[in-house]
C-alpha positions as CSV (number, residue, x, y, z in Angstrom):
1,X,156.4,101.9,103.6
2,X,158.2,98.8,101.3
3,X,162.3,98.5,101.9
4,X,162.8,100.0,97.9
5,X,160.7,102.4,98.7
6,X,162.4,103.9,102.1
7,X,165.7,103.5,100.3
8,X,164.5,105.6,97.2
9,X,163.3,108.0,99.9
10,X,166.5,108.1,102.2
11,X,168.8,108.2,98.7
12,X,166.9,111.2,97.7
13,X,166.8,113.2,101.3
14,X,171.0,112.4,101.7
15,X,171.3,114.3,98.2
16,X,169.2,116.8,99.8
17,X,170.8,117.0,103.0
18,X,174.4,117.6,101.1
19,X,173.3,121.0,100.0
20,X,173.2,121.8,104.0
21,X,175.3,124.7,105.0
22,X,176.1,126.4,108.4
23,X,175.3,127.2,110.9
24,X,174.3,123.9,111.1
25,X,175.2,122.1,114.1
26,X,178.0,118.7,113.2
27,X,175.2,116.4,114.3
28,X,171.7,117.7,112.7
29,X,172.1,116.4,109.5
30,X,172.0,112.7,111.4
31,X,169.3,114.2,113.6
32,X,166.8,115.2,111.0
33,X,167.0,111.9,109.1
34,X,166.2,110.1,112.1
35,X,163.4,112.3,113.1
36,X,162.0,112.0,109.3
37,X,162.7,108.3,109.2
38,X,161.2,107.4,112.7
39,X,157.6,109.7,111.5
40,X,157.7,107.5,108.6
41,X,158.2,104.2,110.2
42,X,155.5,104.7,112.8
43,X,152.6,106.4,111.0
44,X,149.7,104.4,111.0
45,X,149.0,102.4,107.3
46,X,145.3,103.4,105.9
47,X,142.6,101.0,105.4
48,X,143.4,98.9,102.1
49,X,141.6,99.7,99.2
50,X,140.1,95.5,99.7
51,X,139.5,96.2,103.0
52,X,137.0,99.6,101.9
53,X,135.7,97.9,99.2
54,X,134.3,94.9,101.5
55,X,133.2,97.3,104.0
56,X,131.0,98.7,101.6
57,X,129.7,95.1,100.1
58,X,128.8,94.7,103.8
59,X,127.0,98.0,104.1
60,X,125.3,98.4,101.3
61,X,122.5,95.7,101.6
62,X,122.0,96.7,105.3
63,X,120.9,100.3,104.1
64,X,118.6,99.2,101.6
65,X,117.3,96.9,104.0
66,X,116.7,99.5,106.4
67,X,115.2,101.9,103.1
68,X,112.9,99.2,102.3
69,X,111.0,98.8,105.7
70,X,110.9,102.4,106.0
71,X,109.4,102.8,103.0
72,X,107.4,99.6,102.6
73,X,105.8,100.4,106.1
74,X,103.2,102.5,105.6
75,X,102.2,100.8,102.7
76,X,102.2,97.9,104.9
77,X,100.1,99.2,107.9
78,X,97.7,100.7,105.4
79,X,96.6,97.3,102.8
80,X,97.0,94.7,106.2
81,X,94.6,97.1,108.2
82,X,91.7,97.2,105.8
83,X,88.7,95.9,106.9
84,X,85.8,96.1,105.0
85,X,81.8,95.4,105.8
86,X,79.4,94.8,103.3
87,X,75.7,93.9,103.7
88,X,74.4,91.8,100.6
89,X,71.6,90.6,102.6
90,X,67.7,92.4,102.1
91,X,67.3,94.0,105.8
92,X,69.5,96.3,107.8
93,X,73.0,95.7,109.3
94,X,74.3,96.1,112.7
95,X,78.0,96.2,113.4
96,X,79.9,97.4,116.2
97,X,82.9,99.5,115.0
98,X,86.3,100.0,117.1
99,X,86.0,102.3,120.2
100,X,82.0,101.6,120.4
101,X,80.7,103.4,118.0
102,X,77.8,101.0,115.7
103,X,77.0,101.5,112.1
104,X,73.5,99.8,110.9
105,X,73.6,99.7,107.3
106,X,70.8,99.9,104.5
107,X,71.0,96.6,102.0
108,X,73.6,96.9,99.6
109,X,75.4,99.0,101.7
110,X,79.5,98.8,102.2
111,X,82.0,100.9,103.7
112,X,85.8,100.6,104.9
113,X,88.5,101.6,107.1
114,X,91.5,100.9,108.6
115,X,91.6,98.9,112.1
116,X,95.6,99.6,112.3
117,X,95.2,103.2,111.8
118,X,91.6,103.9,113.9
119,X,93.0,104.8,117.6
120,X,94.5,108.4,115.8
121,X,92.4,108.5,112.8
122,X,88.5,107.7,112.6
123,X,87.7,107.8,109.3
124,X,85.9,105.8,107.1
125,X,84.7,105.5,103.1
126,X,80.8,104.3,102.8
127,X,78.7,103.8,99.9
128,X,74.8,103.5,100.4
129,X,72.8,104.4,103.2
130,X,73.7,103.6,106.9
131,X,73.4,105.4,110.3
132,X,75.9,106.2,112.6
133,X,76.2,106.3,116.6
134,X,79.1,108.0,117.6
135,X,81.0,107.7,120.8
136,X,82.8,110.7,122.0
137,X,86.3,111.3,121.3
138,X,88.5,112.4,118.4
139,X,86.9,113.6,115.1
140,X,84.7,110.9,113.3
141,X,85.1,111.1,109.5
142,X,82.7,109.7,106.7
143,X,84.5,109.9,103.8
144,X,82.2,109.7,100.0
145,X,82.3,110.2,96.5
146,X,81.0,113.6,97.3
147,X,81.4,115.1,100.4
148,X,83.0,114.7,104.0
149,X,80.8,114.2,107.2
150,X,82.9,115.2,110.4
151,X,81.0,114.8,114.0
152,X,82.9,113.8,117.5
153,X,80.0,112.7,118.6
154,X,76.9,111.9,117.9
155,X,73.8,109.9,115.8
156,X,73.2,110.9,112.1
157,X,72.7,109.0,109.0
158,X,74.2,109.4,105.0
159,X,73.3,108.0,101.8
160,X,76.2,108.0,99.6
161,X,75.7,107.6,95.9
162,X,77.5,108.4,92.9
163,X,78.2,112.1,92.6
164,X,75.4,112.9,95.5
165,X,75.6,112.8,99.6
166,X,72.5,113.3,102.0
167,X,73.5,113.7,105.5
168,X,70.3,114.2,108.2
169,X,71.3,114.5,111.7
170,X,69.3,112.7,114.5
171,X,71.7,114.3,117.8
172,X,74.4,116.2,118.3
173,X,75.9,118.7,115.7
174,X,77.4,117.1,111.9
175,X,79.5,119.5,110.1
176,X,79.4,118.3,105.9
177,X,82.1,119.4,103.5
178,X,82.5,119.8,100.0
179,X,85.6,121.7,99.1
180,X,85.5,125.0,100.5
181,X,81.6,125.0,101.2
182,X,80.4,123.7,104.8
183,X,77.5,123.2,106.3
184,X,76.9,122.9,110.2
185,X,73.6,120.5,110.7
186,X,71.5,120.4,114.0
187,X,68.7,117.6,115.1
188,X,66.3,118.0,113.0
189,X,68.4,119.2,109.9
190,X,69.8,117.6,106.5
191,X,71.5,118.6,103.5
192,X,72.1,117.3,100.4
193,X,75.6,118.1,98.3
194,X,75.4,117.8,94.6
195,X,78.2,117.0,92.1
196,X,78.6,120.4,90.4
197,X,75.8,122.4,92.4
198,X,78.5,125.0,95.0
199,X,76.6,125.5,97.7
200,X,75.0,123.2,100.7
201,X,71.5,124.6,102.3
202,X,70.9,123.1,105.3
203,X,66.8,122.6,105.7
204,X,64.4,121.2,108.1
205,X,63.6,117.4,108.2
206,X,61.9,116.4,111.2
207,X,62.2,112.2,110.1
208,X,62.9,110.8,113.3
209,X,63.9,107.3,111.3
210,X,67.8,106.3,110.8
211,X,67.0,105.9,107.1
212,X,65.1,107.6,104.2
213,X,61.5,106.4,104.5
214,X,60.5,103.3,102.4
215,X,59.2,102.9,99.0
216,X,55.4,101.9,101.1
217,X,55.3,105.4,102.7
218,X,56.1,107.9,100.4
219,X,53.9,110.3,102.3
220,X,55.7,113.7,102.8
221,X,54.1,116.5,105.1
222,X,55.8,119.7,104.4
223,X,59.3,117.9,103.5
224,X,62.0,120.1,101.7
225,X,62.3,119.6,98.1
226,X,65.7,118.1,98.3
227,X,64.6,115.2,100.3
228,X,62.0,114.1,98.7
229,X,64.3,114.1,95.7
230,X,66.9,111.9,97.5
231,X,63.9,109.6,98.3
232,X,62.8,109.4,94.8
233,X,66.5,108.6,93.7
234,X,67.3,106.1,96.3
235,X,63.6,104.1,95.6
236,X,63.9,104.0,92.0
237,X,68.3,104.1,91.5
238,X,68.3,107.1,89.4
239,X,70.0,110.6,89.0
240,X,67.8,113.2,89.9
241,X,69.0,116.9,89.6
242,X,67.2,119.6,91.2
243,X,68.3,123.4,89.7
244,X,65.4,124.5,92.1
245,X,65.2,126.2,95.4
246,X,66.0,123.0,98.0
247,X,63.8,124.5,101.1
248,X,60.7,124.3,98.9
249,X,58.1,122.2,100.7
250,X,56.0,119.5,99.2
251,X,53.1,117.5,100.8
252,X,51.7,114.9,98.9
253,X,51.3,111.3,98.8
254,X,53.7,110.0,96.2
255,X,53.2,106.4,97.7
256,X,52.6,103.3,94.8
257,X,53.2,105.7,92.1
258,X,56.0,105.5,89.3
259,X,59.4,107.2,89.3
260,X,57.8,109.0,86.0
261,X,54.3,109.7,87.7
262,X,56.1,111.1,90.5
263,X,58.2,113.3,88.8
264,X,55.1,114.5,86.6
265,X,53.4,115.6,90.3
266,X,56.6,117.6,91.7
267,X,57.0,119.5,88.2
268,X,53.2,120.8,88.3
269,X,53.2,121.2,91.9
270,X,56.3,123.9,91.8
271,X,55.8,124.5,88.1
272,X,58.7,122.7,86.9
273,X,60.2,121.5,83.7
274,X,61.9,118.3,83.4
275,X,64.9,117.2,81.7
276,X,65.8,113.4,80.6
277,X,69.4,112.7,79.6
278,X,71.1,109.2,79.5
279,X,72.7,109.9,82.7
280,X,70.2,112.3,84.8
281,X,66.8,113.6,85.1
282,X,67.3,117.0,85.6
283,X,64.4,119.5,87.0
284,X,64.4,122.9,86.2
285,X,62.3,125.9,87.1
């Protein structure tokens, strides 16, 4: 405490200390103002109001350092560990993926994950046609525009396109989401999930290829409608909806024929009506 300010204080207590009466001992009014004037004299002075001011110029850019990089992080750890692969060439690509899993991918084909992130989290986005060999281990995600393919491990193949996913398993057991709708494949099994169509039907395809047979052999023995639909779509880069049963079988030979001349044959074969839009082809029974 400042000199005038202890000798305001001790001025006021005397005047205080006047209005004392017995029983009293002679010496207590001394005592107390010594006792009162030793508390005051030793108490410990609070931080300044420069010194908490400066405390806080000091600690303030250290916490929104520290809010940053906590922040900025996973951003971080999500752009720096994208990796991407692409093929632009005209034949297949092989590519090993992390853990030693491969992917061989159609032309045109691209997909992308994160490196960073793959040791807990094996998912990745494609687009196009590619086929998958799985190693063992945690769940293996292929993430489209349409669905979700989740295996752990195992061979099976997707084409991805805008608003459509066909999934055909090879080995193993492929489970293909949409939603809330599911569908467990076996060997020998594929599905196709439509943009606006609810449900998934898993049918029999017996194509022991990796990919969607070629534009040369467009010979189908007793294939599912659905897949020679996805055939048709993928050889001539069209939207084709089917509002028709998908485990009706066609056999035919649709091989050197146009995307309009093949369409023609699958709407007389199951009595079909088709449907041209500026978006779609759309066959209806």
């Amino acid at each position: 405490m400042k000199a005038s300010g202890q000798d305001e204080f001790e001025k006021k207590m005397n005047a205080r200390m006047k209005l004392w009466r017995p029983p009293f001992a002679e010496d207590a009014e001394e005592r107390a103002k010594r006792a009162v004037l030793s508390r005051i004299n030793h108490r410990p002075e609070s931080p300044s109001a420069e010194v908490i001011r400066l405390r806080r110029r000091l600690s303030t850019p250290l916490a929104a350092a520290i809010l940053l990089f906590l922040t900025g992080l996973p951003f971080f750890v999500w752009f720096a560990g994208q990796e991407r692969i692409e093929n632009a060439s005209e034949t297949v690509l092989s590519r090993s993926l992390p853990g030693g899993s491969a992917v061989t991918m159609a032309p045109g084909a691209n997909l992308s994950f994160n490196a960073w992130l793959w040791p807990v989290s094996r998912q990745l986005r494609l687009s196009g046609e590619a086929f998958f060999e799985v190693m063992p281990g945690r769940p293996f995600k292929v993430v489209t525009d349409g669905a979700e393919v989740a295996v752990k491990g195992t061979s099976f193949s997707v084409w991805a396109a805008p608003s459509r996913t066909f999934v055909h398993c090879l080995s193993g057991k492929v489970e293909v989401r949409r939603g809330n709708t599911s569908a467990a494949l076996m060997p020998g099994t594929a599905v196709r999930a439509d943009a606006g169509v609810a449900a998934l039907f898993a049918v029999e395809f017996a194509h022991k290829g990796p990919f969607l047979p070629a534009p040369s052999d467009l010979n189908f023995d007793e294939v599912p409608l659905c897949v020679v639909v996805s055939v048709l779509e993928q050889v001539f880069d069209t939207h084709i909806v089917s509002e028709v049963a998908p485990e009706l079988l066609y056999s035919g030979d649709l091989t050197g024929k146009s995307r309009d001349e093949c369409l023609d044959i699958l709407a007389r074969t199951f009595s079909l009506s088709l449907r041209f839009s500026d978006e779609s082809i759309i066959l209806m029974p």
